[in-house]
MIKEBA-600408 format. One record per residue: residue number from 1; residue in one letter; x negated, y, z of N, C-alpha, C, O, CB in turn. Coordinates in pm, 1 decimal, padded with zeros to 6 digits. Glycine has a CB too. Layout:
<pt zalo="NUM" pagu="A" n_xx="X" n_yy="Y" n_zz="Z" ca_xx="X" ca_yy="Y" ca_zz="Z" c_xx="X" c_yy="Y" c_zz="Z" o_xx="X" o_yy="Y" o_zz="Z" cb_xx="X" cb_yy="Y" cb_zz="Z"/>
...
This chain:
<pt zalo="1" pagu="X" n_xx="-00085.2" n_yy="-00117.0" n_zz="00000.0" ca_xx="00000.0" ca_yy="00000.0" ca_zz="00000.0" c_xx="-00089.5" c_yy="00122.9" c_zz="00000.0" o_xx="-00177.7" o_yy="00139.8" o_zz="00084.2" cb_xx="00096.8" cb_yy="00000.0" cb_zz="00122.0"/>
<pt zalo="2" pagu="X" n_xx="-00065.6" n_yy="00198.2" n_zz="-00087.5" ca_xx="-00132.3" ca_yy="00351.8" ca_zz="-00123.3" c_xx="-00072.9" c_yy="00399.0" c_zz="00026.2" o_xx="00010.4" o_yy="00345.6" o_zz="00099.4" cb_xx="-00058.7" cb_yy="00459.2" cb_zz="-00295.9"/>
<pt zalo="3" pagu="X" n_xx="-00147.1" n_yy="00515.7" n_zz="00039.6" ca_xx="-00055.6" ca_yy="00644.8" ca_zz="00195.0" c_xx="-00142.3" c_yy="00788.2" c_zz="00145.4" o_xx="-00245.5" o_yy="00816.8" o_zz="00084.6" cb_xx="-00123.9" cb_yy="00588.4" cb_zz="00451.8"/>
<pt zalo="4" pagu="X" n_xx="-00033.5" n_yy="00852.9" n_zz="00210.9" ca_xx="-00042.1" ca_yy="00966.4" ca_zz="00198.7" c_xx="-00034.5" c_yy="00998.7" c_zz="00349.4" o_xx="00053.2" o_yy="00967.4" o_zz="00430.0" cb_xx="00050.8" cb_yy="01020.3" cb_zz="00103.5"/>
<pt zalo="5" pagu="X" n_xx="-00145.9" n_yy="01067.9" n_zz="00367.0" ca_xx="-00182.9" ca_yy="01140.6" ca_zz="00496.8" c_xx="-00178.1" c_yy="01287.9" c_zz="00530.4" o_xx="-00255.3" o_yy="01358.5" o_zz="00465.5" cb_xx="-00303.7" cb_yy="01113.1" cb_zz="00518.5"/>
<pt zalo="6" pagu="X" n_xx="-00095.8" n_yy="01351.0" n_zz="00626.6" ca_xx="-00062.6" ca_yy="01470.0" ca_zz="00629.3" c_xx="-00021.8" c_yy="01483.8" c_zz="00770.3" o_xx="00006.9" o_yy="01388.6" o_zz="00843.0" cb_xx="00031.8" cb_yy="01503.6" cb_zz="00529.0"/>
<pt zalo="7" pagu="X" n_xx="-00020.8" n_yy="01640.8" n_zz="00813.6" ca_xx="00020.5" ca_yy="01634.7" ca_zz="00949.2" c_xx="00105.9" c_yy="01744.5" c_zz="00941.4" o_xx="00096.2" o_yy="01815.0" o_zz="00841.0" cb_xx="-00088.7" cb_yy="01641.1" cb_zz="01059.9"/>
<pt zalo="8" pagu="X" n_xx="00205.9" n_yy="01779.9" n_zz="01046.1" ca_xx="00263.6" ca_yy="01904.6" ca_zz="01049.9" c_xx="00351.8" c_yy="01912.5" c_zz="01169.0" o_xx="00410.8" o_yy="01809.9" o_zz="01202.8" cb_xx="00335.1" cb_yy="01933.0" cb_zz="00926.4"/>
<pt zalo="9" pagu="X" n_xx="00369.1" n_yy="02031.2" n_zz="01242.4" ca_xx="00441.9" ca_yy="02046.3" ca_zz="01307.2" c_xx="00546.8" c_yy="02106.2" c_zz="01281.1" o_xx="00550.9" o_yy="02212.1" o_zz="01218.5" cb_xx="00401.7" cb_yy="02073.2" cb_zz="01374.4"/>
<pt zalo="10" pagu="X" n_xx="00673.5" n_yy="02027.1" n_zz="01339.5" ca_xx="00837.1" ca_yy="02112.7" ca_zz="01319.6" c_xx="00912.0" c_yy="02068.5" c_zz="01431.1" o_xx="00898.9" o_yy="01974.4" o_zz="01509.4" cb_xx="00940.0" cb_yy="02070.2" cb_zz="01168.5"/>
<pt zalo="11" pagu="X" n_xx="01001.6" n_yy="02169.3" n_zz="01417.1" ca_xx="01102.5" ca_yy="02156.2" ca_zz="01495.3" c_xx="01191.5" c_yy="02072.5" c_zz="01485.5" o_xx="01194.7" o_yy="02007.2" o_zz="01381.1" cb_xx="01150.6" cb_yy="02240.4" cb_zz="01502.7"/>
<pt zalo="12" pagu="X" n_xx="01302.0" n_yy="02044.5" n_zz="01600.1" ca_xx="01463.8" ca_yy="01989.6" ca_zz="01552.5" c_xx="01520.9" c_yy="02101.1" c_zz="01579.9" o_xx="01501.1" o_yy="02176.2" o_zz="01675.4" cb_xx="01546.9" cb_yy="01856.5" cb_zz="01633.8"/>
<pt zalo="13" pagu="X" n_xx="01605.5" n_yy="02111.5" n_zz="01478.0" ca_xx="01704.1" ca_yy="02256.4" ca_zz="01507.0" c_xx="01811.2" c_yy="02207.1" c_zz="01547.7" o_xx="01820.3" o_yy="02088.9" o_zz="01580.8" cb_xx="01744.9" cb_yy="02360.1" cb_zz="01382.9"/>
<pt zalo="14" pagu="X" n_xx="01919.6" n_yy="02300.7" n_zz="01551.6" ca_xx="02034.7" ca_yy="02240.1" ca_zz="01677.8" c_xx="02132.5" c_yy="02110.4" c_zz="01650.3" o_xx="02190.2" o_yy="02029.7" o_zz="01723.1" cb_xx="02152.2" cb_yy="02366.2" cb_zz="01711.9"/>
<pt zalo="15" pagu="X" n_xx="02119.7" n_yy="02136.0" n_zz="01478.0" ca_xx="02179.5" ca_yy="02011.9" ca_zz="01425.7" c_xx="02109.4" c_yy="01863.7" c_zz="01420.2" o_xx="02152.1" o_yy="01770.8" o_zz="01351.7" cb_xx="02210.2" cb_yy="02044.8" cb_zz="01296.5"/>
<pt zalo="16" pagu="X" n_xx="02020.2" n_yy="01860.0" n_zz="01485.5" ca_xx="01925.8" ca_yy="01780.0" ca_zz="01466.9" c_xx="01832.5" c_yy="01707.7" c_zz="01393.2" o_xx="01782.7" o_yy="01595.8" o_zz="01406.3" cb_xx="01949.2" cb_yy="01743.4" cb_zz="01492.4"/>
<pt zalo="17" pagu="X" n_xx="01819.9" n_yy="01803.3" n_zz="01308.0" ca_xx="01761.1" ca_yy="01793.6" ca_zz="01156.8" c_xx="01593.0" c_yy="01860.3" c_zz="01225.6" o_xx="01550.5" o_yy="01911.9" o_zz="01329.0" cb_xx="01873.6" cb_yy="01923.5" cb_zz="01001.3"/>
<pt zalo="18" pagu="X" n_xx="01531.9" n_yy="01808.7" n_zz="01061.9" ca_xx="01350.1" ca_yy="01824.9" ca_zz="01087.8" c_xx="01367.6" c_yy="01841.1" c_zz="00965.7" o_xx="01430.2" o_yy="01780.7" o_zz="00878.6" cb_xx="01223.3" cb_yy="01698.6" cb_zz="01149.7"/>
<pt zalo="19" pagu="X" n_xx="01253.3" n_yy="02002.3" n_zz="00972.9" ca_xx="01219.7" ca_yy="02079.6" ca_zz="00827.5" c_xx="01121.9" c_yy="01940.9" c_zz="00763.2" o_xx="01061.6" o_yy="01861.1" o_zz="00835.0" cb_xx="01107.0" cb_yy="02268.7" cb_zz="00851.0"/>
<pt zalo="20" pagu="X" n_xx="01124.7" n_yy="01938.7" n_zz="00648.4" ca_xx="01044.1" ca_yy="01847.6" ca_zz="00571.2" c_xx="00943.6" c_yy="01948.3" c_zz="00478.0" o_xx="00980.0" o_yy="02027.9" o_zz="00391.5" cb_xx="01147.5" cb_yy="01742.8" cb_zz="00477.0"/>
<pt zalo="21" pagu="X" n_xx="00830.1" n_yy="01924.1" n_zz="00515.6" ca_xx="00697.0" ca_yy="02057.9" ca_zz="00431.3" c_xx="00756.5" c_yy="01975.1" c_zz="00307.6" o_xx="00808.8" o_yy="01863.6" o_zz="00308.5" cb_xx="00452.0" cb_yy="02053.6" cb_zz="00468.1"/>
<pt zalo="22" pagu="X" n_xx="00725.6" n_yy="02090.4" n_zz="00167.1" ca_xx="00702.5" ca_yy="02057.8" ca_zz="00072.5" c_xx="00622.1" c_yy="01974.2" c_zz="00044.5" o_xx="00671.1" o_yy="01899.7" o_zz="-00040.3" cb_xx="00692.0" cb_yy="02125.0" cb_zz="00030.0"/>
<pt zalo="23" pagu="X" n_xx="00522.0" n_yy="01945.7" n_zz="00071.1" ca_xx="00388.9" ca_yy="01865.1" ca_zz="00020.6" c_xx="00480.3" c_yy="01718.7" c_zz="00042.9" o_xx="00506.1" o_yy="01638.7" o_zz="-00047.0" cb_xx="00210.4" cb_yy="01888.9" cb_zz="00136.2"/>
<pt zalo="24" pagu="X" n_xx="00511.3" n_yy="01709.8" n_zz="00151.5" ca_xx="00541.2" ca_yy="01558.5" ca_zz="00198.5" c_xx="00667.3" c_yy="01533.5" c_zz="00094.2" o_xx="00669.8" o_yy="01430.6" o_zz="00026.8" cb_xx="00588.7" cb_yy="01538.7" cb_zz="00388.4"/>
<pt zalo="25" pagu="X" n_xx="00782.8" n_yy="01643.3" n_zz="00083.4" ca_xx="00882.2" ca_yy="01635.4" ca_zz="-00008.7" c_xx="00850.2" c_yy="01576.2" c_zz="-00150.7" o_xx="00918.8" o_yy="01483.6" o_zz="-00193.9" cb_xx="00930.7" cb_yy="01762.2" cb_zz="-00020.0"/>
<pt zalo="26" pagu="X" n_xx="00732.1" n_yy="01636.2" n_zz="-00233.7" ca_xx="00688.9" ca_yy="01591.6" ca_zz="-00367.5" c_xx="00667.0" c_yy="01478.4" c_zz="-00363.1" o_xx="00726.0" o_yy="01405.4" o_zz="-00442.7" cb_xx="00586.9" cb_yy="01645.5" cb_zz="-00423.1"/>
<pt zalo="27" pagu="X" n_xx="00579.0" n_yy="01425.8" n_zz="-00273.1" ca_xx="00521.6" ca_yy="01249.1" ca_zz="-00271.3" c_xx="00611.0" c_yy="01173.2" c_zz="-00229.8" o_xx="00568.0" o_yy="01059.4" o_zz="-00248.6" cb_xx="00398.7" cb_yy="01204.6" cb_zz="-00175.3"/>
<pt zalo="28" pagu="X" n_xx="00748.7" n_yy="01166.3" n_zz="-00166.7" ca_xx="00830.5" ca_yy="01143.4" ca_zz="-00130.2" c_xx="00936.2" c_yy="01080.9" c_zz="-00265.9" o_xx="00979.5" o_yy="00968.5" o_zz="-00291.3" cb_xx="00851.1" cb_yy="01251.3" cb_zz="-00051.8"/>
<pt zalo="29" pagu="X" n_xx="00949.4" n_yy="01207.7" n_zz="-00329.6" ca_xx="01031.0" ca_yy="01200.8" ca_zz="-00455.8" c_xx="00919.9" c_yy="01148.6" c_zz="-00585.2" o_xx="00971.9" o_yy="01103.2" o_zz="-00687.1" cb_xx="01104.2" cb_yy="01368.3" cb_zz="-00486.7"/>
<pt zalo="30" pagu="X" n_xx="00783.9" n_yy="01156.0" n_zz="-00577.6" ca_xx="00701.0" ca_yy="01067.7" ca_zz="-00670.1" c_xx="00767.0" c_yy="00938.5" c_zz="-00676.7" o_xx="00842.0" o_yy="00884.6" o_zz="-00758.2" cb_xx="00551.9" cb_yy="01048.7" cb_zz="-00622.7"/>
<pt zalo="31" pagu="X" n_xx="00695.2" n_yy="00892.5" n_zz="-00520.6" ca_xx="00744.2" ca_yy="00751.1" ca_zz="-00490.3" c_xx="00857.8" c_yy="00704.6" c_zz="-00534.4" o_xx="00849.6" o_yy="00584.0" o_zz="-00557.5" cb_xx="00755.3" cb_yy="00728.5" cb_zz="-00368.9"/>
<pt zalo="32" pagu="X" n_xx="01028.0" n_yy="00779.3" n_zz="-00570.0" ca_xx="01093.1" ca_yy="00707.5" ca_zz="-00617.8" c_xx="01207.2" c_yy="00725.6" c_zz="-00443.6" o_xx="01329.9" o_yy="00729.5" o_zz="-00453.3" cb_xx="01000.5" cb_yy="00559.2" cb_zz="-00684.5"/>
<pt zalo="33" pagu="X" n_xx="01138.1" n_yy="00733.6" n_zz="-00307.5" ca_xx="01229.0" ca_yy="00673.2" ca_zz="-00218.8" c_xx="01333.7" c_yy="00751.5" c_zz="-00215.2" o_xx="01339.7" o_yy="00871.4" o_zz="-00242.4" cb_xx="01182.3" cb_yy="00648.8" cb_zz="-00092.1"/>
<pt zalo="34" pagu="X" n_xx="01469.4" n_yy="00633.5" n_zz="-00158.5" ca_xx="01575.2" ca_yy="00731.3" ca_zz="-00182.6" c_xx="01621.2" c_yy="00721.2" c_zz="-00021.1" o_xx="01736.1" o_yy="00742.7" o_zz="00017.5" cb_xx="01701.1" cb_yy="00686.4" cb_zz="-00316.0"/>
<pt zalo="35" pagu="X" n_xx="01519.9" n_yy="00687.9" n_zz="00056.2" ca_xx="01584.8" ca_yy="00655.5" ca_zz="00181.8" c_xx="01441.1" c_yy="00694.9" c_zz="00319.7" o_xx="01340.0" o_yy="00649.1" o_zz="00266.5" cb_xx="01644.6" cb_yy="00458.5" cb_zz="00166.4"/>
<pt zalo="36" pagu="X" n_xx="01413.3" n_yy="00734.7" n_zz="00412.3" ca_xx="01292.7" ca_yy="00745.6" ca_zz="00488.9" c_xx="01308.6" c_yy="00703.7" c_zz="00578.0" o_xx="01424.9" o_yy="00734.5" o_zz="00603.8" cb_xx="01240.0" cb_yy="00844.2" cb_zz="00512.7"/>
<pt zalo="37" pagu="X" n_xx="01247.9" n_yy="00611.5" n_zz="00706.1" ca_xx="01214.5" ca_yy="00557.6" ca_zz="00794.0" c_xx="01088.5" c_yy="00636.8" c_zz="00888.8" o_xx="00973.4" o_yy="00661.6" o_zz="00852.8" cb_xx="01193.2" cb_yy="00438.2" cb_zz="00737.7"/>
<pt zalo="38" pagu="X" n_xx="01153.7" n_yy="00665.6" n_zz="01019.7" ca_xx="01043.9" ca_yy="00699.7" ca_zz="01092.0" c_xx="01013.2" c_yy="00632.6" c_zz="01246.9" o_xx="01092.8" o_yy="00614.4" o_zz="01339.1" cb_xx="01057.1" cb_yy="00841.4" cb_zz="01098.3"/>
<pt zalo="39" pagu="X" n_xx="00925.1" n_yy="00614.9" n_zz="01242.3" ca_xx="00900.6" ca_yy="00550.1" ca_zz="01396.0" c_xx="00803.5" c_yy="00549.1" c_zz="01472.2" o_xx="00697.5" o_yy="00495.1" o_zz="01440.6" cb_xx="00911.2" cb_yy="00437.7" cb_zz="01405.6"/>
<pt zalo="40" pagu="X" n_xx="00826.4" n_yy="00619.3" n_zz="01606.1" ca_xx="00697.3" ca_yy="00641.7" ca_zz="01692.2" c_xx="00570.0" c_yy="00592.2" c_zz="01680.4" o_xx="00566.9" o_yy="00474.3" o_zz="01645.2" cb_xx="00716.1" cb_yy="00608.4" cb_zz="01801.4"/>
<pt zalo="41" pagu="X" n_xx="00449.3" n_yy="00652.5" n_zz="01701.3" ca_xx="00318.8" ca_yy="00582.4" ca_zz="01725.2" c_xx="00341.8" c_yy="00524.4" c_zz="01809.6" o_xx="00459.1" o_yy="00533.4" o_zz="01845.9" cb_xx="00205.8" cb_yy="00641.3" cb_zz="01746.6"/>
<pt zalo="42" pagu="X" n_xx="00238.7" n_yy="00420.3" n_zz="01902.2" ca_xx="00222.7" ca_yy="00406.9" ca_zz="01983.4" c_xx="00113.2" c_yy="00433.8" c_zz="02069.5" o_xx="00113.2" o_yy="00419.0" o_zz="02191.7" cb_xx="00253.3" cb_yy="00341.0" cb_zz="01972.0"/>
<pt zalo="43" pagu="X" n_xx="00025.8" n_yy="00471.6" n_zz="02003.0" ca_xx="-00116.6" ca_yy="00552.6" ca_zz="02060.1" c_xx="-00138.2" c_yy="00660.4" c_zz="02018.1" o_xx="-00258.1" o_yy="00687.6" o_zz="02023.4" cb_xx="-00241.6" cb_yy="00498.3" cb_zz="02035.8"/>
<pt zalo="44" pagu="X" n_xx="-00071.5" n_yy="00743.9" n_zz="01974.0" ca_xx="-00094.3" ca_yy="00876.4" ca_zz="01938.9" c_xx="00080.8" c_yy="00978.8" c_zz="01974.0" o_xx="00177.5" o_yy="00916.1" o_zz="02017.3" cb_xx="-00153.8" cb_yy="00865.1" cb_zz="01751.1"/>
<pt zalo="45" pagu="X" n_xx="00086.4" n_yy="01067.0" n_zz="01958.0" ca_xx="00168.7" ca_yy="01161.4" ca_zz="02017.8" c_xx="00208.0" c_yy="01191.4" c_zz="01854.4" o_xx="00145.8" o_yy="01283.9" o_zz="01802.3" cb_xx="00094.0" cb_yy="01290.9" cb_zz="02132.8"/>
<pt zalo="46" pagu="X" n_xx="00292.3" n_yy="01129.7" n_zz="01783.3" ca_xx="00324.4" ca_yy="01151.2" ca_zz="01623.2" c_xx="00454.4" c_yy="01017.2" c_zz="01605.5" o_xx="00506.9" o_yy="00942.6" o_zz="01688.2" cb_xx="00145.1" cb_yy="01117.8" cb_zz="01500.5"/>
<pt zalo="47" pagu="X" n_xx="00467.1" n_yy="01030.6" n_zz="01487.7" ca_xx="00540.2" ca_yy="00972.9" ca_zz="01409.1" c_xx="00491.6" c_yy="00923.6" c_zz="01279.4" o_xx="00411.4" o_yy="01001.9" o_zz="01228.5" cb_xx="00629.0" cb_yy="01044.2" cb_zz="01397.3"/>
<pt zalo="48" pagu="X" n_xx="00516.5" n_yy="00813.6" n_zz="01207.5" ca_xx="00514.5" ca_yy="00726.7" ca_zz="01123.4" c_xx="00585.3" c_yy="00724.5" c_zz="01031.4" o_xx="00654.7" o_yy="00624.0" o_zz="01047.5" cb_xx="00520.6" cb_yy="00642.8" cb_zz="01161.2"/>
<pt zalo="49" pagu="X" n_xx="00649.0" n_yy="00833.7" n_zz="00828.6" ca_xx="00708.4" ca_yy="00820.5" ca_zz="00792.1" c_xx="00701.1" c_yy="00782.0" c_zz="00701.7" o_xx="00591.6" o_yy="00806.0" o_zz="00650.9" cb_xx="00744.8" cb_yy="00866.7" cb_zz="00806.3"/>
<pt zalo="50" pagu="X" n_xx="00804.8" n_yy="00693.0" n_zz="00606.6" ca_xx="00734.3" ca_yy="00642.5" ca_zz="00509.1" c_xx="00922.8" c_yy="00561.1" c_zz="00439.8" o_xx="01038.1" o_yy="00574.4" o_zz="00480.8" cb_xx="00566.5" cb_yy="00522.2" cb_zz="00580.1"/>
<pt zalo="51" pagu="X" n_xx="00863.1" n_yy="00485.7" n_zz="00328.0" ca_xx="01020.2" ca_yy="00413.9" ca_zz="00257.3" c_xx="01013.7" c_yy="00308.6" c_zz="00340.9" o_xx="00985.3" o_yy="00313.7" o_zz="00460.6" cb_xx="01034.6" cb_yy="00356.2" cb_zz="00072.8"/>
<pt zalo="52" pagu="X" n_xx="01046.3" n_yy="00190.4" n_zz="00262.5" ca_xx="01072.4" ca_yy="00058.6" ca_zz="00347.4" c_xx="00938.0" c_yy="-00036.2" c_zz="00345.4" o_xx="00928.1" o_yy="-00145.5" o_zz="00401.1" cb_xx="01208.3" cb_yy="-00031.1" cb_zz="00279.0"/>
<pt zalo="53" pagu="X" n_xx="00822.9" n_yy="00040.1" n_zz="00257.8" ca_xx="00694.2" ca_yy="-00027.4" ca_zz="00256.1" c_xx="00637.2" c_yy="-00021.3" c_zz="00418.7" o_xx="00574.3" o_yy="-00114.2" o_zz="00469.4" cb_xx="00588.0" cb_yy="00053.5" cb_zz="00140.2"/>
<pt zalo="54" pagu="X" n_xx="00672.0" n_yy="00107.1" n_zz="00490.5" ca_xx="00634.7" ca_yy="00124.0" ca_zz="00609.3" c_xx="00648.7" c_yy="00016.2" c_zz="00713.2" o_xx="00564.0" o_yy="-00015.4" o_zz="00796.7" cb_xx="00691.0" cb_yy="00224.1" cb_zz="00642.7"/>
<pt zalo="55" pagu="X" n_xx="00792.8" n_yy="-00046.0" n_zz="00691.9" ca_xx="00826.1" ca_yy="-00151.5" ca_zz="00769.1" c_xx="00809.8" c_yy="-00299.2" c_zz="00739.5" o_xx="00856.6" o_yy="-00392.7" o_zz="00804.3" cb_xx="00938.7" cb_yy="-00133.2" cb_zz="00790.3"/>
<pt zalo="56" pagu="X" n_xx="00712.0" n_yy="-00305.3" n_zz="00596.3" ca_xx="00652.1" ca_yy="-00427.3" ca_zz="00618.2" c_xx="00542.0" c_yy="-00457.1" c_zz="00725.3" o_xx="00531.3" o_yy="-00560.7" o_zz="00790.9" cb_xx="00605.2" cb_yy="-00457.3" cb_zz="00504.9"/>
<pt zalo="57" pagu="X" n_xx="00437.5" n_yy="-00312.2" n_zz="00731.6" ca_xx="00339.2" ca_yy="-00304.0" ca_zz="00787.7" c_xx="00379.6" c_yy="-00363.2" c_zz="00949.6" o_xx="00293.2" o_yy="-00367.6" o_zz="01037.2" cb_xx="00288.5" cb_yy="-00161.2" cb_zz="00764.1"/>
């Protein structure tokens, strides 16, 4: 599996939504995914996002 590595900080706004940077948006829609998966690190203070390749890992 290819990755794309990036970091960023955002908020949740009241609706509980998270701004998505552009950068991550383009590679996102390269890839084709029509769906995102995210899920805690466990040794780091982040998150893990990715299509459903993420959850083979």
């Amino acid at each position: 599996m290819d990755r794309f590595l990036s970091n960023t900080v955002s908020r949740i706004d009241a609706k509980g939504r998270v701004s998505v940077p552009a950068h991550f948006r383009a590679v996102v829609q390269k890839r084709g995914y029509s769906e995102l998966y995210a899920l805690r690190c466990l040794d780091l203070t982040a998150m893990d996002v990715g299509g459903l390749d993420l959850l083979d890992r």
